[in-house]
N, C-alpha and C positions, 0 to 999 in steps of 0.2 A: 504494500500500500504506500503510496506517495502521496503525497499532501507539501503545503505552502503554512511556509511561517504566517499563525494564525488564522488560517483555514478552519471550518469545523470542517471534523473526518468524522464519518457517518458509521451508524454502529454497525462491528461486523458481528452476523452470526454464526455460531458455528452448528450444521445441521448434519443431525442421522438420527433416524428413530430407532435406534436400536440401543443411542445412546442415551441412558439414564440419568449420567450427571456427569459435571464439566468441571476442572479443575484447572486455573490459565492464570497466568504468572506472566509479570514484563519487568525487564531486568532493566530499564532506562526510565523511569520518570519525569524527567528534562523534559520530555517530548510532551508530556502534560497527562497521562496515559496514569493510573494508576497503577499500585504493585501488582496487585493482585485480586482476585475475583474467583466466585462461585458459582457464576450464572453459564447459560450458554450463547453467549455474546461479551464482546467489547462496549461499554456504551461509548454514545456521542461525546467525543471532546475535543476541545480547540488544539490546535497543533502548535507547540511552541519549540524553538529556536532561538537561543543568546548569542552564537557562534555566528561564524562565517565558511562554515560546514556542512555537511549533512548531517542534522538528529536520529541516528538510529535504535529504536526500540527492536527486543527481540521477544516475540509472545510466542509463552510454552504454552499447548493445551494439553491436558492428560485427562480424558476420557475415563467417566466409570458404567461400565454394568452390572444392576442387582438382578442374579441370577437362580431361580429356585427351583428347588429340589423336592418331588414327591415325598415328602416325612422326613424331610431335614430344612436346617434354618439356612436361609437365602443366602448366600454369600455376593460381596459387592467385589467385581473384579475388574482389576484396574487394565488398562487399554495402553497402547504404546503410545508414547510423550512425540506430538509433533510441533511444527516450528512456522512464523513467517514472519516478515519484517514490517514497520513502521518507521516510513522516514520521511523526517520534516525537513525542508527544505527553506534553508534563510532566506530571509527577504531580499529582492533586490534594490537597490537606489537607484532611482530614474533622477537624471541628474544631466542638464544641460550646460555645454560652454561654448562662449563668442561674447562676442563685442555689446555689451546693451545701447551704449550711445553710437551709432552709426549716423553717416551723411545719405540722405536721402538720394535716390534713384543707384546707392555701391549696391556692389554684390559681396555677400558674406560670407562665412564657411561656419555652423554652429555641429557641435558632436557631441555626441552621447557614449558613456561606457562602452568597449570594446567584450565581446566575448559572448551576446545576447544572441537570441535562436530569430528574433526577429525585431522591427522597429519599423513605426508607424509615425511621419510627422505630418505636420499640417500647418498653417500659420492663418491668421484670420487678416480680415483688413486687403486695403491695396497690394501687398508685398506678396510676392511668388514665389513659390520654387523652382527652382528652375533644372536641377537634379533631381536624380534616384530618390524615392522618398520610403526606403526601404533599406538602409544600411545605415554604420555605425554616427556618417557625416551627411550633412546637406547642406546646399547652397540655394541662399535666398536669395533675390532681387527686392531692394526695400522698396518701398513706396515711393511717387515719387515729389511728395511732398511732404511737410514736418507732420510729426503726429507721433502714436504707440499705437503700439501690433505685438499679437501674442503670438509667440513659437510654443504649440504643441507637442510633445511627444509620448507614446508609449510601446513601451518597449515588454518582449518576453522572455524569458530563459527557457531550457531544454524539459526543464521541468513542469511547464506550463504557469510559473508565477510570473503575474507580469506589477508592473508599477507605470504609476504617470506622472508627469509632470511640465511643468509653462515657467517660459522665460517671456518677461514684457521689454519688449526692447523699446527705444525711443531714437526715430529718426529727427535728427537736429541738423539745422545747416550751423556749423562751426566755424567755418572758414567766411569772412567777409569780405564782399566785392573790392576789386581795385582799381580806381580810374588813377590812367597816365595823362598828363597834358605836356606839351612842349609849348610853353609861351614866347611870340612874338609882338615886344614892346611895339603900339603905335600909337599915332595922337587922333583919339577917333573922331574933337573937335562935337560940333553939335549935329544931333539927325545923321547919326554914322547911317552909309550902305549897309545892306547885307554884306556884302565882299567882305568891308574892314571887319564887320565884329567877327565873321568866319575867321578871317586873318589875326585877328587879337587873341581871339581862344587857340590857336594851334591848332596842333593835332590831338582829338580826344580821345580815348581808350579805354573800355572797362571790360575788364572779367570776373567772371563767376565760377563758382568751383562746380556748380548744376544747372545754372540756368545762366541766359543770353539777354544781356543785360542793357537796356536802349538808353542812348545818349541824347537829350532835347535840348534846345535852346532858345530863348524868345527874349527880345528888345521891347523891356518896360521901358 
């Protein structure tokens, strides 16, 4: 039996009509399993795991028959002692990394623990993915304007325990526009042309780290 750290693991019975009474013993109580019992079953109990291990329980059952005899007293005989395991399996951490402040319209790279049987991301909002959304890493395309967006993921191990969890990223523009000018001194006198004041301002120039950025001018 396998089970997930803090799973209920459902009661096993143990069945034969021939068998009278049941005698079952478990040499690990870590696992949350009690020592031992009379009944013909295991009951219901939570599966526990402190480790970063597999919890293994071993449950003995030993089998009784009350057997009788025409004009003698019943004898109860005991059965051969069989065996089967209990193991709990640690939880895993769903656990993302990357960049939370990002520049709107990059593309990012966020990953998840290495070693998982499977992985499932998503992101909400304007930003895409633009990779596999089925292995250890993925790459987003953010938004491509400022805001928060949540990166999803969950992930499973071989053992069928999975875990989830969300990184809220925030796209910010960081980097601030830059205008160049090269100024040429003139004397624009009163009511200048259009010509001069083009010729006064130079050459104008701005850039932006994401967007294209317009340069106006107007004679108050």
């Amino acid at each position: 039996v396998y089970a997930c750290k803090n799973q209920t693991i459902s009661q096993i019975n143990f069945v034969d009509p021939n068998i009278t009474s049941y005698t079952w013993t478990n040499n690990n109580t870590t696992t949350g399993l009690a020592a031992s019992g009379t009944t013909s079953f295991t009951p219901q109990f939570i599966g526990l795991n402190n480790g970063i291990t597999p919890n293994r329980s071993i449950i003995s059952i030993t089998p009784s028959k009350l057997v009788s005899y025409t004009g003698a007293t019943s004898v109860n005989c005991t059965g051969t002692t069989s065996s089967f395991n209990i193991i709990v399996n640690p939880v895993i951490n769903c656990l993302i990394s990357g960049n939370i402040t990002v520049c709107p319209s990059s593309v990012q790279t966020y990953r998840a623990p290495k070693g998982m049987l499977s992985y499932s991301w998503s992101v909400t909002g304007a930003s895409t993915i633009i990779s596999a959304g089925n292995s250890d890493s993925v790459q987003i395309r953010i938004r491509p304007s400022c805001g928060n967006e949540t990166i999803k993921l969950t992930m499973e191990d071989s053992s069928s325990c999975k875990d989830s969890c969300n990184l809220t990223i925030n796209a910010v523009d960081v980097t601030p526009p830059v205008i160049n000018a090269i100024d040429t001194v003139i004397d624009l006198s009163c009511n200048p042309s259009a010509s001069l004041i083009e010729a006064t301002l130079g050459i104008v120039t701005a850039s932006d780290n994401w967007v294209s950025p317009r340069i106006t001018q107007s004679d108050v």
